[in-house]
C-alpha positions in Angstrom: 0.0 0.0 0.0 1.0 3.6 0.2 -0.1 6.4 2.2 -1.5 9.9 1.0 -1.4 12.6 3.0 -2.3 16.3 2.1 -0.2 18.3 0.1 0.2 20.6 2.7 1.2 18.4 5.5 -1.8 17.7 7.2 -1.6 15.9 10.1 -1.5 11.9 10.3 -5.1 11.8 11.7 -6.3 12.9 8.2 -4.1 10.7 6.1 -5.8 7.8 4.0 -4.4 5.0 2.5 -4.8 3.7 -0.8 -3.9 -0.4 -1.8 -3.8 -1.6 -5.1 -2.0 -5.2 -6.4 1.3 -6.0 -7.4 2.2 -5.5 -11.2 -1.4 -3.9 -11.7 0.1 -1.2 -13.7 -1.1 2.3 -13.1 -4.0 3.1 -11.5 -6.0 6.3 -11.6 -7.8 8.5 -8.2 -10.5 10.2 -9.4 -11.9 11.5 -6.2 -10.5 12.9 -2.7 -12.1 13.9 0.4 -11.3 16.2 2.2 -12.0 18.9 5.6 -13.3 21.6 4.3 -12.8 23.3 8.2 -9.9 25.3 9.0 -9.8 23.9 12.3 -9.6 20.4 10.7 -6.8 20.8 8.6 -6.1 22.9 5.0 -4.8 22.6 1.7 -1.7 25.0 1.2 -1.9 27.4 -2.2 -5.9 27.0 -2.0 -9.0 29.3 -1.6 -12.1 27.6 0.1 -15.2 29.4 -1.0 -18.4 29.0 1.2 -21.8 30.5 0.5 -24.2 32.3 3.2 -28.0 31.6 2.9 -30.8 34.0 4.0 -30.4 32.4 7.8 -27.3 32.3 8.0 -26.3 28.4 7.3 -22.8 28.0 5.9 -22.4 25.7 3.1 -18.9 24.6 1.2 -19.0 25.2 -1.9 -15.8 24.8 -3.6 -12.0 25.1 -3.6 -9.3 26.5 -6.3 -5.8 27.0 -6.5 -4.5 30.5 -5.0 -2.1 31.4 -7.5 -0.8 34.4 -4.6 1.5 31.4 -3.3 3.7 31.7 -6.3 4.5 35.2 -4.9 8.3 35.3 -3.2 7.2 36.5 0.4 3.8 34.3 0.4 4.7 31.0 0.4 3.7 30.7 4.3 0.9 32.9 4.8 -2.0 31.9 6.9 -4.3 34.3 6.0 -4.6 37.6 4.2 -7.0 40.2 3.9 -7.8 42.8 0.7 -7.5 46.4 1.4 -11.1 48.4 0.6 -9.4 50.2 -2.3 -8.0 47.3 -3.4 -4.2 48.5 -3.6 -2.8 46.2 -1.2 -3.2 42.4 0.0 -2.8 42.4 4.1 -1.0 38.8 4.7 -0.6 37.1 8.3 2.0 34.1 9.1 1.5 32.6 11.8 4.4 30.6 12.5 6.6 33.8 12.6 4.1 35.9 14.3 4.0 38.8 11.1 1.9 40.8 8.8 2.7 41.1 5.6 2.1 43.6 3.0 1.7 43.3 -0.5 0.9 46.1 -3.3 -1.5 44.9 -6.4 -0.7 45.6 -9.9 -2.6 48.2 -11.7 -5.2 46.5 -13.6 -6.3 43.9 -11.0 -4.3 41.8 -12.9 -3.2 39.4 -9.8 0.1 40.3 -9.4 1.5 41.1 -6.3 4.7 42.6 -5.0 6.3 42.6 -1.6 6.2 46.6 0.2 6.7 45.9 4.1 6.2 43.1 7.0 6.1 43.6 10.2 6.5 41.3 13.5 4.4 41.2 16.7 7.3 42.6 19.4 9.7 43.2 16.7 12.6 45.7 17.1 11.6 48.3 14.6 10.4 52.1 15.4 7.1 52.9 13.4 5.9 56.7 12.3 2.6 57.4 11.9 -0.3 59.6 11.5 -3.1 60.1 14.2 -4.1 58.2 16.8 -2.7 54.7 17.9 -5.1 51.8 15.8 -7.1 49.5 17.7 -5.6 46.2 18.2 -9.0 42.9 18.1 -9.8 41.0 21.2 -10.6 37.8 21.7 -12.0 36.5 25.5 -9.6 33.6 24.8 -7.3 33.9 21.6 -4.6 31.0 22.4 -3.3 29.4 19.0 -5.6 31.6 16.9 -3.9 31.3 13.4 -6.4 33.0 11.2 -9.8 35.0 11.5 -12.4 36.5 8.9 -14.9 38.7 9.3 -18.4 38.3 7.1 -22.0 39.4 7.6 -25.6 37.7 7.3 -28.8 39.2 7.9 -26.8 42.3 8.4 -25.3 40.6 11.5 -21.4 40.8 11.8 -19.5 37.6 12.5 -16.6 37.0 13.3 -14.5 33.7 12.5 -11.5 32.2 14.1 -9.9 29.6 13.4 -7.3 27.0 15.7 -5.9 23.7 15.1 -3.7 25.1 12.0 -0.6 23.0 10.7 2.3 24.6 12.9 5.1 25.4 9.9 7.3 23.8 12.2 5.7 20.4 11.0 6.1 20.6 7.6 9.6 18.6 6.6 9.7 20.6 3.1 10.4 23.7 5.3 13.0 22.8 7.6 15.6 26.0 7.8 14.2 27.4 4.8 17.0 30.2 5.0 19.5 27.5 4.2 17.8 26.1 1.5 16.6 29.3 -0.5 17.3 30.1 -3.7 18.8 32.8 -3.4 21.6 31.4 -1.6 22.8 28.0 -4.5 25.3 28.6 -5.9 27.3 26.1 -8.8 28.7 24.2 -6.4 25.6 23.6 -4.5 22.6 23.1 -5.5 19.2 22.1 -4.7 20.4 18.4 -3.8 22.8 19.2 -1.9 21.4 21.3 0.0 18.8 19.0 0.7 21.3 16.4 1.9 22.7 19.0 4.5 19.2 19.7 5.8 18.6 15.8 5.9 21.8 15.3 8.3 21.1 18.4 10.1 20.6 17.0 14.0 20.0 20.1 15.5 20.4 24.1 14.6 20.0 27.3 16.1 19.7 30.1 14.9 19.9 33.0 17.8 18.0 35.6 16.9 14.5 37.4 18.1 12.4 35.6 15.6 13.5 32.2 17.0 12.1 33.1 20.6 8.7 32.5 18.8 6.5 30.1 18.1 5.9 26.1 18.8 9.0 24.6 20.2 10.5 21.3 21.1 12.1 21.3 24.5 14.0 18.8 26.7 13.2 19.3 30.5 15.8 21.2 32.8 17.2 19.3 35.8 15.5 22.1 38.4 12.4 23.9 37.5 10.0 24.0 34.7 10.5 24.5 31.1 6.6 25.4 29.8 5.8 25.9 26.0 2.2 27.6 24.6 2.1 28.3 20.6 4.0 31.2 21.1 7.0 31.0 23.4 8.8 28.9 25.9 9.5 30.2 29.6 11.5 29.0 32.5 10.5 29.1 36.2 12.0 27.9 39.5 11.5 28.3 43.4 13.8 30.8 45.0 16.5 29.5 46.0 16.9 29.5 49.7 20.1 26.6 50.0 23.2 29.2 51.1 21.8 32.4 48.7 19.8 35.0 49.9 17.2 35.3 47.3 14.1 36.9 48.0 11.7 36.0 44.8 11.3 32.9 42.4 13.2 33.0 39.0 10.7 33.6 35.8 12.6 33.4 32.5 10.5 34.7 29.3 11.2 34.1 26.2 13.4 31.2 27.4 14.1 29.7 24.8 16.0 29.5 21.0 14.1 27.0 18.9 15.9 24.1 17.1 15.1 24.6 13.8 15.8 21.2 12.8 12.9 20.6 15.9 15.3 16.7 16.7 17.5 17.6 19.4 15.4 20.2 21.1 15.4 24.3 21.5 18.0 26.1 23.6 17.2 27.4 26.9 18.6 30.4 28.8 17.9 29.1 32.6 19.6 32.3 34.5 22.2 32.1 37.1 21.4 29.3 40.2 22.0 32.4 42.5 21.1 35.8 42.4 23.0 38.0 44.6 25.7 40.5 44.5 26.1 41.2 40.9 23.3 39.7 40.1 20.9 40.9 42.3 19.3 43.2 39.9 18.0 40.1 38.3 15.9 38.9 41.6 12.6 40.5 40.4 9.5 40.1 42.1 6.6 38.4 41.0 5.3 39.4 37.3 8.8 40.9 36.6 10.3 38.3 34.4 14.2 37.8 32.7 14.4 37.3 29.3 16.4 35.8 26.9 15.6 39.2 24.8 18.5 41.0 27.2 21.5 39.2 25.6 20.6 39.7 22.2 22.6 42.0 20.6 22.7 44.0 16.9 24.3 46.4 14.8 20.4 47.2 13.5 21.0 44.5 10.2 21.9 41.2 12.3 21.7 39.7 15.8 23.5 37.3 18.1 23.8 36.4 21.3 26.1 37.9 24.2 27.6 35.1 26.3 29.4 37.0 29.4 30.4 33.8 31.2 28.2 35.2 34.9 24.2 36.0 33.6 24.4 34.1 30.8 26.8 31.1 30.9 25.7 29.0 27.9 21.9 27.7 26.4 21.0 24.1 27.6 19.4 21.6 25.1 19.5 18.9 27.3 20.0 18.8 30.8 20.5 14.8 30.5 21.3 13.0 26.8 20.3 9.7 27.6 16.9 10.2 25.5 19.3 11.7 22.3 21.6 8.7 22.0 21.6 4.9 21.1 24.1 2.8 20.2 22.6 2.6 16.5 23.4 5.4 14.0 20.3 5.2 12.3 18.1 5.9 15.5 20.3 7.8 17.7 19.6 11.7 17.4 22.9 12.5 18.2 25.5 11.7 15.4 27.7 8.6 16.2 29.1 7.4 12.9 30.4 10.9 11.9 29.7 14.7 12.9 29.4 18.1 12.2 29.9 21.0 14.0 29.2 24.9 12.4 30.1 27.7 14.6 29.8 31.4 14.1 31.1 33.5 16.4 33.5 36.1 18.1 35.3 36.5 21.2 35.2 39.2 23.5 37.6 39.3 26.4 41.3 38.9 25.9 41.9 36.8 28.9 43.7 33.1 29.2 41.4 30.4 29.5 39.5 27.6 27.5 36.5 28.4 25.9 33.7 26.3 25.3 31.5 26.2 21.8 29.1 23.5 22.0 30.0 19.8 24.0 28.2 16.8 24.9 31.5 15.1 27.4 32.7 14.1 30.2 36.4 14.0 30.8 37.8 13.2 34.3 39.3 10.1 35.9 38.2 6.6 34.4 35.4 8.7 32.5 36.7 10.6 29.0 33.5 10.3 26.6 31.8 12.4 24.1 32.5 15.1 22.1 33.8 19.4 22.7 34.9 22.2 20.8 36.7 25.5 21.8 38.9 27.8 22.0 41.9 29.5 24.2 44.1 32.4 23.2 43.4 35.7 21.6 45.9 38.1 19.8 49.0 36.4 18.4 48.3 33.0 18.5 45.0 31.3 19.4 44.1 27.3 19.9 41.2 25.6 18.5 40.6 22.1 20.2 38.0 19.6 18.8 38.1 16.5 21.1 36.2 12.4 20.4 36.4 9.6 21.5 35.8 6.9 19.4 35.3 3.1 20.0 38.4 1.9 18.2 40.6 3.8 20.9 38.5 2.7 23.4 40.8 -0.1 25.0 40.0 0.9 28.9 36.0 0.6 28.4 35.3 4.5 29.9 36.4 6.3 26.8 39.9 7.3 25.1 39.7 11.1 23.0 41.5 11.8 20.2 42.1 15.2 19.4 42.8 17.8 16.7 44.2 20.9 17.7 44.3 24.0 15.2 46.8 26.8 16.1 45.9 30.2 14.5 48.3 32.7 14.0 47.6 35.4 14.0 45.5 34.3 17.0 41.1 34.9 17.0 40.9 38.8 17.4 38.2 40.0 20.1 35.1 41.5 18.1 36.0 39.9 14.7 33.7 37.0 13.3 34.9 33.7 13.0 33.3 30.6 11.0 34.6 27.2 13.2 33.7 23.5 11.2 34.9 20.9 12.9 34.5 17.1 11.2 35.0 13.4 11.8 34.1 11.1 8.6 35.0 7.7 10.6 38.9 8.4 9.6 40.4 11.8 10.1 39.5 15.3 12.0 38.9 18.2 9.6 38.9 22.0 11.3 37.9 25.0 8.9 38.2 28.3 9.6 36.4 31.1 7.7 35.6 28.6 4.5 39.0 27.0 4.5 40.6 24.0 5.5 43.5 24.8 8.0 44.0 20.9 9.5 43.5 17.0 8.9 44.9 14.5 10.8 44.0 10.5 11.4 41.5 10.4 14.4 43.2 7.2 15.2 46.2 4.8 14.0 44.4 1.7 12.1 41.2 3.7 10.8 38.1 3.0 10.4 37.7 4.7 14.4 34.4 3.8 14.6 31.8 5.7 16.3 32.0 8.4 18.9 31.1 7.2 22.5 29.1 9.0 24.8 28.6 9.2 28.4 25.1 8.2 28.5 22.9 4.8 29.7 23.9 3.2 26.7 27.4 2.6 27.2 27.8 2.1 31.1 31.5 1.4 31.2 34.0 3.7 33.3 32.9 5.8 36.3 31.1 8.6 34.5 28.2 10.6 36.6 24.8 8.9 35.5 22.3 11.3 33.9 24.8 14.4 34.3 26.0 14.8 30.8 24.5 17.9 29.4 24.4 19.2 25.9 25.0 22.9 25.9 25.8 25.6 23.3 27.8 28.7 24.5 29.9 26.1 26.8 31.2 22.7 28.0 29.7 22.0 31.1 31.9 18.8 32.6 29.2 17.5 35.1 32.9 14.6 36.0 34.9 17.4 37.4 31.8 19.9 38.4 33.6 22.7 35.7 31.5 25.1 33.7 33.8 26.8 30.4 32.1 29.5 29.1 32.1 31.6 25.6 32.5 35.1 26.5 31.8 36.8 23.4 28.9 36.4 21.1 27.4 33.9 18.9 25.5 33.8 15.7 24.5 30.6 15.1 25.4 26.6 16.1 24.4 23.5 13.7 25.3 19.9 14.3 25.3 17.6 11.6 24.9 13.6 11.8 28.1 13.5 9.2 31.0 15.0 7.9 30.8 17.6 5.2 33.0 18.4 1.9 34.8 21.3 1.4 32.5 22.7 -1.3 29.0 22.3 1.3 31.7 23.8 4.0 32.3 26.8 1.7 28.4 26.8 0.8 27.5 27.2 4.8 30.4 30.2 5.6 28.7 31.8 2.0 24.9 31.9 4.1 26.4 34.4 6.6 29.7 35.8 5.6 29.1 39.1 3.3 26.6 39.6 6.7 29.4 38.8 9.5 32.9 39.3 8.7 32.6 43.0 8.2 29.5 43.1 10.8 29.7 45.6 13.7 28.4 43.9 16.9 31.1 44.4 19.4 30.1 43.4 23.5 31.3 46.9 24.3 29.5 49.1 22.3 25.6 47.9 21.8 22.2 48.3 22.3 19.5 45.1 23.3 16.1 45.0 22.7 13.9 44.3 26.3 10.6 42.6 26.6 9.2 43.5 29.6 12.6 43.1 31.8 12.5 43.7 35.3 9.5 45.6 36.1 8.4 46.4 31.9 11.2 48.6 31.0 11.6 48.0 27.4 14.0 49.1 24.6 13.1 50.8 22.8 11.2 52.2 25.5 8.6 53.3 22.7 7.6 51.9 19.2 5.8 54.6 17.8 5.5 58.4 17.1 3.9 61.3 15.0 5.9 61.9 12.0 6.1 65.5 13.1 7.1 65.1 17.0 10.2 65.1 18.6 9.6 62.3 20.7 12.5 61.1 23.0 13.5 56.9 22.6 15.7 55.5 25.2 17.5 52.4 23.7 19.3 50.0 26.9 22.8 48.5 25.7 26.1 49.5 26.5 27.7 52.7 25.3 30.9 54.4 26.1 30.6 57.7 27.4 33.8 59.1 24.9 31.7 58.4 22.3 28.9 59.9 20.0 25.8 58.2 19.0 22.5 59.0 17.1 20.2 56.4 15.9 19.1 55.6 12.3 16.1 54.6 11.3 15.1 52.8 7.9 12.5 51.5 5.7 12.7 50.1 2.2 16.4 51.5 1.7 15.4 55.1 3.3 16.8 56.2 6.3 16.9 59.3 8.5 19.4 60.1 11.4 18.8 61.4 14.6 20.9 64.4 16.1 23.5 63.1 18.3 21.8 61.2 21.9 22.7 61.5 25.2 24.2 58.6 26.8 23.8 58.2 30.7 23.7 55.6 33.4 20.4 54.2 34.1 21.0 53.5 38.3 21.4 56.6 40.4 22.6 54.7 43.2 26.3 55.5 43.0 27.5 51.8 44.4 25.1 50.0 42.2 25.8 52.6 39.0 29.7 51.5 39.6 28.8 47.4 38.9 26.5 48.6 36.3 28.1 51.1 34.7 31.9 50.4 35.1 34.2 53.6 34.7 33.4 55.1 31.2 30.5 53.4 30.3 27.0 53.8 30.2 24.2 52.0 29.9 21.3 53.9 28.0 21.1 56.1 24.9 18.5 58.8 24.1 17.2 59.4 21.1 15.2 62.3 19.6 13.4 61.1 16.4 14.2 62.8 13.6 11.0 64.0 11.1 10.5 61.9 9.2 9.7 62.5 5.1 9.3 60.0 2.3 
């Protein structure tokens, strides 16, 4: 037999299956059923058309193609909405939480062409005319992913509809930046792109649109990790064991999805303890942390600040006995060969090892898994990709072979870096910034076999049981109780369940390079975006204003005082400048403005917006 699902992805309730006989040649479906409910599932690229008697009865009455879909910018859209003068097509995505717009072509002739979108809680400073516009309520809105208003018997209704297909379902649209045209190029194609997102294990992407939406999480080891359709948070009782604080810790936004949605989104948990320097973080109840505050941007692209202290790496898994077998074909992380994509840039020039992304325990009679990181900056640097493998395994708790890639001049604090690191079986590969700077044999008589993990599966040695964690932004060594932390920033992190070629490495540094390795995001000199931090200071501290007032905007960051700033703002390629802020230090309290505001720093920048003419 074979199994028919919707086009679309509908879910597996709705499948059907269809059997026909061996060597019966072909065999023609004349007919399909299907829901004709939004809340039952939907056909993607299709219109529904229902008619409205005299009493209001509904009735289905047919369904075509929607030829919009064909339009670059509407592959995805929920729903969408004609303007009354019919210049514009209003078009609303659910998964990424945005309205776009569209203008029609003179004539009514169907075409469309992309103007503007715009996110819910994006960073972005709107001008306007008049008055504020009203914003719909619904007494209970959750997972709403499209709405319609009609009228019978000059009654107005109106429609909403749950129970959509989550884009994060759909297997065709797994990291769709990856795999857009835009970015192939002759030496890879759509194949091969494929085949990377195929062997993709996990990625994330850290950024504000990836706080958003249905996620796949792996439960923390204390507290709660809770998920709704639009965003994960973190929770845990105070902490009363030798720290002194005085509320519970909230965390929202929590969480970086996994785009891949296998190995499961990363989660900003906080620190365990928050006193001292971290007191400012102890809010009480319905003031909430988020993972908002460490992103940072040079107003084109974001990352992530790691400082080592607030935010000391992003747990995935708190325990990877659920993500590994012994089998390659059912374990979810790689075993028979792996991938690991880094981008990212260091920001403190002091000794120390840095950790990238690790599943390991090393320690006495316990030296499993997998790391990657970094020590040095300035003349020379060290990049150290550790495995161990079974064929080096002659003690039973784990033997690591290493490669270890000595850059000269060494990583330079603020300056992008793109880190692969690869075992195929037989050697260790490192890349830096597309190119290929070290191979060596990963052990003497290849093939090495696979990597070992401490996990359930392989019990040998005296590894902690249930401790190994998989973390991005560190290696967390649960056998020796040591935390090492990135301090710098970080773009993105993808592990693949293989190795790669040099032409799909050089593909993957191509994605983010012409954005990166001249990009300006520096951890001294920044501003972050808030949601609702510590009692609802944002920042902006305001999204809107008359095109013709000088409004004051207060952006939260850090800024050196020595400097000048003024803040741009753009739309569709035009921008306008602001006169030059004012930069000041947000604590009046002279001993807490000297931990928050060391000496020559400061941590807000005001704005006055500019007037604004297109």
């Amino acid at each position: 037999g074979c199994g028919i699902s919707n086009p679309a992805g509908m879910r597996e309730l709705v499948n059907s299956t269809v059997r026909v006989f061996e060597g019966s040649g072909a065999q023609d479906i004349t007919a399909f059923a299907t829901h004709s409910t939004t809340a039952g599932g939907f056909s993607g690229s299709s219109i529904a058309t229902f008619r409205v008697d005299a009493t209001g009865e509904l009735s289905f009455k047919g369904m075509r193609a929607d030829a919009r879909a064909d339009v670059p910018g509407f592959e995805y859209v929920t729903d969408s909405l004609i303007s009354g003068d019919g210049r514009f097509v209003y078009a609303a995505e659910f998964d990424t939480d945005t309205i776009s717009v569209f203008r029609t072509a003179v004539g009514n002739s169907g075409k469309m062409t992309f103007v503007d979108r715009i996110g819910h809680r994006m960073s972005r400073y709107r001008f306007r005319d008049g008055p504020p516009p009203l914003v719909p309520s619904f007494s209970s809105n959750q997972g709403v992913c499209s709405w319609q208003r009609f009228e019978s018997a000059g009654v107005s209704y109106v429609v909403a509809a749950t129970g959509c297909q989550p884009l994060e379902e759909y297997t065709e649209h797994l990291e769709n930046v990856t795999c857009s045209i835009g970015n192939f190029d002759a030496t890879c194609g759509r194949a091969c792109c494929d085949s990377l997102l195929a062997s993709t294990a996990g990625y994330w992407e850290l950024s504000t649109s990836a706080m958003f939406g249905a996620q796949k999480v792996n439960p923390p080891r204390s507290g709660t990790l809770a998920c709704t359709t639009d965003l994960c948070s973190y929770s845990r009782p105070r902490n009363t064991i030798a720290c002194e604080e005085q509320y519970p810790t909230r965390v929202s936004p929590a969480t970086f999805k996994d785009v891949s949605n296998s190995l499961g989104a990363a989660a900003l948990l906080g620190v365990s303890c928050k006193v001292d320097r971290q007191a400012d973080w102890d809010g009480a109840p319905g003031e909430s942390l988020s993972a908002a505050s460490f992103l940072v941007n040079d107003g084109r692209t974001e990352a992530v600040q790691f400082d080592g202290a607030l935010n000391s790496g992003l747990l995935v898994a708190a325990n990877i006995d659920s993500l590994v077998t012994g089998d390659p074909l059912t374990s979810r992380l790689p075993l028979s060969g792996i991938a690991v994509e880094v981008w990212f840039e260091v920001g403190t020039d002091k000794s120390g090892f840095y950790g990238l992304a690790a599943a390991q325990q090393d320690g006495s009679s316990c030296r499993k898994g997998w790391s990657l990181g970094h020590s040095g900056t300035g003349a020379a640097s060290i990049i150290t990709f550790q495995v161990s493998l079974t064929s080096t395994d002659t003690t039973g708790y784990g033997v690591p072979s290493f490669a270890r890639l000595v850059l000269s001049p060494g990583l330079q604090r603020g300056a992008w870096n793109h880190l692969v690191a690869l075992y195929d079986g037989t050697n260790l590969t490192m890349y830096h910034n597309g190119v290929k700077l070290l191979e060596k044999p990963a052990c003497e008589n290849p093939p090495c076999g696979n990597i070992i993990y401490p996990a359930a599966y392989h019990p040998g040695g005296q590894c902690i049981a249930g401790r190994t964690e998989l973390r991005i932004g560190s290696y967390q060594n649960a056998k020796v109780n040591s935390n090492f932390a990135h301090v710098g920033s970080i773009k993105s992190v993808r592990i693949l369940k293989r190795s790669l070629s040099p032409l799909e490495v050089r593909y993957l540094y191509n994605l983010h390079a012409s954005q990166l390795i001249n990009a300006t995001i520096p951890t001294e000199e920044y501003w972050a975006k808030g949601l609702g931090h510590l009692g609802g200071v944002t920042s902006p501290n305001n999204d809107f204003s008359n095109v013709a007032e000088d409004v004051p905007v207060t952006l939260l960051g850090r800024f050196l005082v020595a400097s000048a700033y003024r803040c741009v703002f753009e739309r569709l390629g035009v921008s306008a400048a602001s006169s030059p802020g004012v930069v000041n230090c947000s604590e009046s309290d002279a001993g807490a403005a000297a931990v928050v505001c060391p000496a020559g720093r400061a941590d807000s920048l005001t704005c006055v917006t500019p007037f604004w003419e297109t």
